[in-house]
N, C-alpha and C positions, 0 to 999 in steps of 0.2 A: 504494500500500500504506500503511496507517495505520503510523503509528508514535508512541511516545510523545514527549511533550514535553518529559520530567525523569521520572527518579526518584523512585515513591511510596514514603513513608517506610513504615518498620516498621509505627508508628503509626495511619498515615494507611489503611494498608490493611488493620490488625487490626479496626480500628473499622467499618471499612465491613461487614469480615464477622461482626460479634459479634450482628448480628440472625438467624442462619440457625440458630434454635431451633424446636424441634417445639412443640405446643402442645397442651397437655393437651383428650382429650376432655370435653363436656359431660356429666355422667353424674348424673342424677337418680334418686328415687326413682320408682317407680309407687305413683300412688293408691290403685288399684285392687288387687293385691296385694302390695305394698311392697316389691319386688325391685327391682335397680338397672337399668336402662334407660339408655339413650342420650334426650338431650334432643330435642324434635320430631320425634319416630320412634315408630311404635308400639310398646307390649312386647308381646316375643316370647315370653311365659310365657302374658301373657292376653288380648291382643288387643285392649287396648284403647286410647287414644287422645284426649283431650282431652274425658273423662268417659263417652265410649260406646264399642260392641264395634264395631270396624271389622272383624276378623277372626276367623273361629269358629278357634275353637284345642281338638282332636280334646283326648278323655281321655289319650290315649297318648304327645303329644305333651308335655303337662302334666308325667307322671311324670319324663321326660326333662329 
């Protein structure tokens, strides 16, 4: 059975955990119609994609 060696200080083991933060999404504009999107993803307003339409995007879905 493992067991420790000594006593991790206070210190020693707040710092180990002070890296366990979230990290904000990439969140850019779209070119194509300037709504915010997620980075290397298509938008899901217009379908498009690194300057062209990857996805047809219905009228109805638009209003939405």
């Amino acid at each position: 059975m493992a067991v420790p060696k000594g006593k991790v200080s206070k210190a020693r083991g707040r710092s180990r955990r002070a890296n366990w933060k979230l990290s904000q999404p990439a969140i850019v504009v779209c070119k194509q119609c300037h709504k915010y999107r997620l980075a290397h993803r298509v938008c899901k307003h217009c379908g498009y994609y690194d300057g062209r339409q990857v996805i047809e995007i219905s009228a109805e879905e638009k209003k939405a």
